[in-house]
N, C-alpha and C positions, 0 to 999 in steps of 0.2 A: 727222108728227113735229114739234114744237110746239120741239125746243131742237138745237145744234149741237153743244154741249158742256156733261157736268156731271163735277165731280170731285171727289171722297172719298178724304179721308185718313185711312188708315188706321192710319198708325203714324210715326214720325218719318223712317222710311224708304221707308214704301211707299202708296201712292194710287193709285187707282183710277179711271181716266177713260172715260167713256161718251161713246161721240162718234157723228156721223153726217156724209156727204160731202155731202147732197141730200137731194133727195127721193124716188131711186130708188135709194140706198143704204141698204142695212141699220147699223145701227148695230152697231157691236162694244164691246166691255168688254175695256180695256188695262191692265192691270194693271204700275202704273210703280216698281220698285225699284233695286236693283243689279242685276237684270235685268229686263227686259220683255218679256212675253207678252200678245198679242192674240186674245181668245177670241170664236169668232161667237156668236149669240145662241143657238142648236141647242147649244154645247158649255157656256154658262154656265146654260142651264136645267139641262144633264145634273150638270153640277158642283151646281148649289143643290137640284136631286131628291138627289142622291147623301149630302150633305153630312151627314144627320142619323150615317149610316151610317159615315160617314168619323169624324167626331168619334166617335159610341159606342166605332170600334175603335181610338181616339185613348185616351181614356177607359178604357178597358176594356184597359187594357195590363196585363201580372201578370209575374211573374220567365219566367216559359217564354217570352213573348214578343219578350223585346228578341233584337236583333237579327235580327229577323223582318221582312220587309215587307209591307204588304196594298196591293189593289191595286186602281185602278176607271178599266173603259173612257167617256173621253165622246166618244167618236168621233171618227171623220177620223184617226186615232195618235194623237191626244193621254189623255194618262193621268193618272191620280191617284196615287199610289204615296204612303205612308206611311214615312219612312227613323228607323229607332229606334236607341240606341245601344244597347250592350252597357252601357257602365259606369253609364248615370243611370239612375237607378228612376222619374223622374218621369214623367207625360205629357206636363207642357210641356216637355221636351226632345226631343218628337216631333217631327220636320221634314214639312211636305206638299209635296211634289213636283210641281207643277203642269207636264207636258213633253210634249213631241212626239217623237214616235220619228219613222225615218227609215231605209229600207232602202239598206243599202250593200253593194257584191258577195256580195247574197242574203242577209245576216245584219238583220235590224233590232233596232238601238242607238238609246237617246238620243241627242236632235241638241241643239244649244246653244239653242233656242229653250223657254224655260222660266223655270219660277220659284220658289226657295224660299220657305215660309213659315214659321214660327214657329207652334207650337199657336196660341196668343194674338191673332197678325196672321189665321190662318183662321177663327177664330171671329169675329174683326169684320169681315171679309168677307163671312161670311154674313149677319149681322145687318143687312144693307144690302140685302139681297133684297127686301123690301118695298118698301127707298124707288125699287130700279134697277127693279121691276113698274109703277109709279105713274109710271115716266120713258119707259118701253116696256109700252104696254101689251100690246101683240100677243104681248111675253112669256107672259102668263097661259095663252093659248089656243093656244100655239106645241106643237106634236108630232111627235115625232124622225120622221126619215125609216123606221125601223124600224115605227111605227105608220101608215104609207100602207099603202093597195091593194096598190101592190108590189112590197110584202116578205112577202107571205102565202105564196112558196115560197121558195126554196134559191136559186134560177136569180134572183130580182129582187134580192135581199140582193148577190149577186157583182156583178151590174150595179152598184152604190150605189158612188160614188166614194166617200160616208164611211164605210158599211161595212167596204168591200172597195178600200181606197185606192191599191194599189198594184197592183193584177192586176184592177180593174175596167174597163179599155180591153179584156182578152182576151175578154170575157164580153157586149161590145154586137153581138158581130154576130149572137147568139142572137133578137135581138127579134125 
C-alpha cells in the first residue's frame, strides 16, 4: 500500500476518504457527510458491480413507480435501497440509501449507521471507481466470499459471518 490517505469530494457536502492503518490493515472507503458510513473493500466492490443497475432503476423511474423502493444486498447487512417520492416525477429526487441493518429482539431494522445520497452525489461516486481501482489495486481482483470454495453448498454460506451475519456462530460447530 503505497499512500495513508486520499480524499475526494464529492459535493459541497459530502467526501470521500480512502484510508489505511498499516500494512496489515485493509483499507476502507468512508464516506464523510452529515452522516458517515465506513464501507470494507468486499462491500464497495459490491456497491461499484451493482451501481450500473442501481442508476438504470434510478433512471428508469415512470409514474407506477414512485413511491416504490428497489433494493440491493452488499453484504455483512449492509444495503442499497432506493427511497422515491410520491409527489416528484423527477429521478433526481431519488434518494440512495447507503445502511446497515441491525437485528433487535428478532426483528431486523435499519440502525443509524448510514448514508443518504442524492441521484447526483451517487453518480460522482461512482465515477471515482477507476481513480479508488488505481489507489487499491487488489480491488480489481478482489471476489466476494460468495465466490470461494466454500460457498459451493447451503452449509458454507450459513458459516460466512457476511452472509449469514447474525446466526453464523450457530452454524461452526458443523465443520
Amino acid at each position: 500500500m503505497d499512500f495513508e490517505e486520499a480524499t475526494f469530494n464529492i459535493s459541497s457536502s459530502l467526501a470521500m476518504k480512502i484510508h489505511s492503518d498499516g500494512d496489515y490493515c485493509v483499507p476502507t472507503i468512508t464516506l464523510c457527510g452529515l452522516q458517515k458510513l465506513t464501507l470494507s473493500l468486499q462491500k464497495w466492490k459490491q456497491l461499484t458491480k451493482d451501481s450500473n443497475s442501481i442508476l438504470l432503476a434510478i433512471d428508469g423511474i415512470n409514474e407506477e413507480s414512485f413511491g416504490y423502493e428497489s433494493e440491493w444486498c452488499l453484504g455483512g447487512n449492509f444495503y442499497v435501497t432506493i427511497h422515491r417520492s410520491i409527489q416528484e416525477t423527477s429521478h433526481l429526487s431519488a434518494i440512495v440509501d447507503i445502511r446497515k441493518r441491525t437485528k433487535i429482539h428478532g426483528k431486523i431494522i435499519d440502525s443509524d449507521e448510514g448514508i443518504l445520497l442524492t441521484y447526483s452525489e451517487f453518480r460522482q461516486l461512482m465515477k471515482l471507481t477507476s481513480i479508488v481501482e488505481k489507489l487499491i489495486p487488489e480491488l480489481v481482483n478482489l471476489r466476494p466470499c460468495w465466490e470461494g470454495d466454500d460457498h459451493y453448498n447451503q452449509l458454507g454460506a450459513l458459516m460466512c459471518p457476511e452472509c449469514n451475519p447474525y446466526e453464523y456462530m450457530n452454524w461452526l460447530e458443523y465443520r
